[in-house]
C-alpha positions in Angstrom: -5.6 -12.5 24.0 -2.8 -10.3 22.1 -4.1 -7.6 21.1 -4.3 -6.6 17.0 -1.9 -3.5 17.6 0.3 -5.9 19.2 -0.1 -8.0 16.2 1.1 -4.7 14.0 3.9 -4.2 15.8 5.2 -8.2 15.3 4.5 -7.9 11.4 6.3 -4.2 11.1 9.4 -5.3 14.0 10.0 -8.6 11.4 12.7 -7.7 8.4 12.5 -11.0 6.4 9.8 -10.2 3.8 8.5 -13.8 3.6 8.7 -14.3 7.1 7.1 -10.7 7.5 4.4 -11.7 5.3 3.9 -15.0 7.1 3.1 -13.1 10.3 0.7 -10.8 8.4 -1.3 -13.8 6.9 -1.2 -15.6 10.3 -2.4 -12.3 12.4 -5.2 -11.2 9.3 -6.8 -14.5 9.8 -6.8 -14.7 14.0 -8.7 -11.2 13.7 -11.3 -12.8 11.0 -11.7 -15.6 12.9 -12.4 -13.8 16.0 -14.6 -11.7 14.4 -16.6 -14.6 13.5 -17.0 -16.5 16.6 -18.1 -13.0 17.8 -15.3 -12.6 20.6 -13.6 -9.2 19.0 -9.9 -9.6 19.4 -9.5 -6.6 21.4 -7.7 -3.7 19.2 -5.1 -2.7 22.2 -2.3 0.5 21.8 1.0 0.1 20.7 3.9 1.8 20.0 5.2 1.1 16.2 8.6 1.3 14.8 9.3 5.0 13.4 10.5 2.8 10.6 9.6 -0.9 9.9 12.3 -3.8 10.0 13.5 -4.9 6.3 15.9 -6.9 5.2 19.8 -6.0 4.6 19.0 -6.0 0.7 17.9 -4.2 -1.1 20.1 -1.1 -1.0 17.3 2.1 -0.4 18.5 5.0 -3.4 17.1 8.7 -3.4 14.3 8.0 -6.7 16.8 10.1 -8.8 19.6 7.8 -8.4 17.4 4.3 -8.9 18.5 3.2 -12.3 15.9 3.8 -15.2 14.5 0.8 -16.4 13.9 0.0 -20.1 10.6 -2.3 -20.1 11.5 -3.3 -24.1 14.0 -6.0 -22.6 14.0 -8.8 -20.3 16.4 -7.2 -17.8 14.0 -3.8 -17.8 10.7 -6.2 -17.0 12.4 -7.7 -14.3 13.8 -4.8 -12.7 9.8 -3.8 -12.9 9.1 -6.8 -11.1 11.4 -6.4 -8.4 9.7 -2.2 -8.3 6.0 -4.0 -7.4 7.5 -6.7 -5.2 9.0 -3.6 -3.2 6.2 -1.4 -3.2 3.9 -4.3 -2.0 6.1 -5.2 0.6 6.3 -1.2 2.1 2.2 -1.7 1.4 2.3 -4.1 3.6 4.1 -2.2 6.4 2.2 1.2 5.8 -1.3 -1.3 6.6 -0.2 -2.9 9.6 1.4 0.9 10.2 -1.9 2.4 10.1 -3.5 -0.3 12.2 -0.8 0.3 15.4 -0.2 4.0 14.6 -3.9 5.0 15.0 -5.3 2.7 17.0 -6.0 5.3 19.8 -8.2 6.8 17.6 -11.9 5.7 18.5 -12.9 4.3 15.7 -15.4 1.2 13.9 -14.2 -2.3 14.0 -14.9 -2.3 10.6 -12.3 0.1 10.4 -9.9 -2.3 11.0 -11.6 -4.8 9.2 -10.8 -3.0 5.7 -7.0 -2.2 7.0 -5.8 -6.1 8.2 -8.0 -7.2 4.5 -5.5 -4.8 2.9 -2.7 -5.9 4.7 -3.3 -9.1 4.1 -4.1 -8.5 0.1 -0.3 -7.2 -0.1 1.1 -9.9 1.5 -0.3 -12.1 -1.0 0.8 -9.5 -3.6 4.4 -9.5 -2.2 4.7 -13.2 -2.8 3.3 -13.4 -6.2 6.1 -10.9 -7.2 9.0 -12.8 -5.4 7.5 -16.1 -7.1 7.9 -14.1 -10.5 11.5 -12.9 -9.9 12.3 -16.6 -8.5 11.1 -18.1 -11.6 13.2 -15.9 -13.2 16.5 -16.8 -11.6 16.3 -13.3 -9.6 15.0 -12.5 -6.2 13.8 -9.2 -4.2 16.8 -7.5 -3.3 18.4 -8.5 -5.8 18.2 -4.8 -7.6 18.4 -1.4 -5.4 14.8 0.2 -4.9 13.8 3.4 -3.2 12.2 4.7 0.2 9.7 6.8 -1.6 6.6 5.4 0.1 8.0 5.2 3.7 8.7 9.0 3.7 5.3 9.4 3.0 4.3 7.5 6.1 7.4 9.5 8.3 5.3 12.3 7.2 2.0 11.7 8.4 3.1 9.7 11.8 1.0 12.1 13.4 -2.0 13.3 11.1 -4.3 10.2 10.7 -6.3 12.2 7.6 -3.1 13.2 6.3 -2.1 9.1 5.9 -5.7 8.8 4.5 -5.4 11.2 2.1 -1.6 10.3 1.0 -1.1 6.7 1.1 -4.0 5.0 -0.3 -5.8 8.2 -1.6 -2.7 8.7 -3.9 -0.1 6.6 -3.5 -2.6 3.4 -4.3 -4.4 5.5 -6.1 -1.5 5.5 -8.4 -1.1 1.7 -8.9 -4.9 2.0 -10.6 -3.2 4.0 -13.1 -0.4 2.6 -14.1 -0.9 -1.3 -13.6 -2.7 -2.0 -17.3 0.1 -0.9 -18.9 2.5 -3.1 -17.4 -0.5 -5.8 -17.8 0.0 -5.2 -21.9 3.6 -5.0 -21.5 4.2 -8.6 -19.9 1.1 -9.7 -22.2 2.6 -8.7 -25.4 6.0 -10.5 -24.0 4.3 -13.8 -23.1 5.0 -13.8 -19.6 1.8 -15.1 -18.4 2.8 -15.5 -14.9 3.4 -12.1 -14.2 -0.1 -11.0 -16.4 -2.0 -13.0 -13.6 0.0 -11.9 -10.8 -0.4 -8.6 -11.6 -4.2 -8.9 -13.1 -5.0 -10.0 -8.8 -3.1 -7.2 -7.7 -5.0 -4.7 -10.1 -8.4 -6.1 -9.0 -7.6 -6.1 -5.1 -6.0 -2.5 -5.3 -9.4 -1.3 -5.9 -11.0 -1.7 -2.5 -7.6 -0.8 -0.9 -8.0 2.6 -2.4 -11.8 2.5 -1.9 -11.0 1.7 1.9 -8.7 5.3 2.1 -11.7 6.8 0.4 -14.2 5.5 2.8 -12.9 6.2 6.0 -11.4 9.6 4.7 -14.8 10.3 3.7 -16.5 9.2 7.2 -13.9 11.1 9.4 -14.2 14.0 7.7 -17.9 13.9 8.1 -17.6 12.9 11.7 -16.1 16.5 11.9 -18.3 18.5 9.8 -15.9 18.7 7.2 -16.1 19.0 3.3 -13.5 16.0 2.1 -12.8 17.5 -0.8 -11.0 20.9 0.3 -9.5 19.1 3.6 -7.8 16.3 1.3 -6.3 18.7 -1.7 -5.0 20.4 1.6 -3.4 17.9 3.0 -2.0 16.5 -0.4 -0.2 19.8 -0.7 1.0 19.3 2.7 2.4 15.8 2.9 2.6 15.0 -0.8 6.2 15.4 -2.3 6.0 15.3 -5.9 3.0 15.9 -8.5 0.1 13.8 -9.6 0.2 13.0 -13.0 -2.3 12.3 -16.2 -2.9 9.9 -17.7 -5.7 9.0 -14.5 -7.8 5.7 -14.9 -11.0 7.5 -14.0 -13.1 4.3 -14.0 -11.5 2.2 -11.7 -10.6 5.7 -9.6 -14.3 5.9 -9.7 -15.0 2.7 -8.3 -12.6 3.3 -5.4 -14.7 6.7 -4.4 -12.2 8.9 -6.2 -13.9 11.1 -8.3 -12.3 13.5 -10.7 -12.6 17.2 -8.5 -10.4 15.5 -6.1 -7.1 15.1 -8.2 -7.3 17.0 -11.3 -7.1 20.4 -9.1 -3.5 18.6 -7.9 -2.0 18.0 -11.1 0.0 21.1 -11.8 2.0 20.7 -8.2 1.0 18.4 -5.4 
């Protein structure tokens, strides 16, 4: 049987985002399934990509050079569209990523339970923004985006706390924050499609988070470690920008994220 590292490696070698989200539906459900039947897919090494395959379009900017997008006007909400259906799809690569990356590490199948769920949650979330921008005469790639969350991953290639800590610690943690915004903003605009699409993504982006908090949590733990000193450590280490107020402490709550973990970050990260 191919192993699920294997499987990573297929999903993050693909550069067509629907086809690459295809893959990652296909492999998430052969792991469940062989869960169930109680014959483990065997979790195998692999080597991953440095970086994952992606398609020719869209053109990667430094953030400071990505246009600035006005959300008051139709153009601005879909260039907003095309941000999520980007970050999703690097979401996407940076689960799968962690999955092959770490898989020498000994840990609990449930461990890779949570990462292929999350994978498989962005996938979906990928597609529901592409169905936005194609009901709205666009598509992803379309607009230029940014690289932003792969450096991250670059980063912490070889520090598996560190990519705890970073990616869905703060980088998902993130999307908690700002998501009911942009939930009002398509609300007050009537765009009803996008309000459900991003309403699913705001309620699976929970447990993604909660899953970096978990296993961040049980690692450190494993090595006799306080979490919260070892992660505002490793923030200022890997983390290349600052975290920024206004924090939705409820749902941050929810994911294991409680307040002494970020608000000693905010001035610089």
């Amino acid at each position: 049987m191919q192993s699920l590292a294997a499987r990573a490696v297929e999903v993050l070698s693909t550069a067509d985002g629907r086809a690459k989200t295809a893959l990652s539906h296909a492999h998430a459900a052969a792991w469940r399934a062989a869960r169930a039947a109680g014959d483990a897919m065997p979790v195998g090494q692999a080597s991953p990509p440095q970086r994952p395959a992606r398609p020719a379009k869209p053109d990667l900017l430094d953030p400071r050079d990505v246009p600035r997008r006005r959300s008051n006007t139709a153009s601005g909400r879909l260039a907003l569209l095309h941000a999520v259906a980007h970050i999703e799809l690097n979401a996407v690569d940076l689960h799968w990523d962690m999955v092959a990356r770490f898989a020498d590490q000994p840990m609990p199948l449930g461990f890779y339970d949570d990462w292929v769920q999350a994978a498989d949650d962005e996938s979906k979330h990928f597609n529901l923004m592409c169905d936005c921008l194609e009901a709205a005469g666009s598509h992803y790639g379309a607009m230029p985006a940014h690289a932003f969350m792969w450096q991250a991953a670059e980063d912490t290639a070889d520090d598996f706390l560190g990519r705890l800590a970073v990616v869905p610690m703060v980088l998902e943690a993130r999307g908690l924050d700002v998501t009911p915004g942009m939930i009002a903003l398509f609300t007050k605009a009537g765009d009803t499609a996008a309000v459900s699409a991003l309403e699913t993504i705001y309620a699976e982006e929970v447990a993604h988070v909660a899953y970096g908090s978990k296993w961040f949590n049980w690692l450190c733990g494993r090595a006799g470690h306080d979490p919260k000193p070892v992660f505002h450590k490793l923030v200022r280490q890997y983390f290349h920008g600052s975290l920024k107020p206004p924090f939705n402490t409820e749902k941050r709550a929810e994911a294991g994220l409680p307040p002494d973990f970020y608000w000693p970050l905010v001035e610089k990260a």
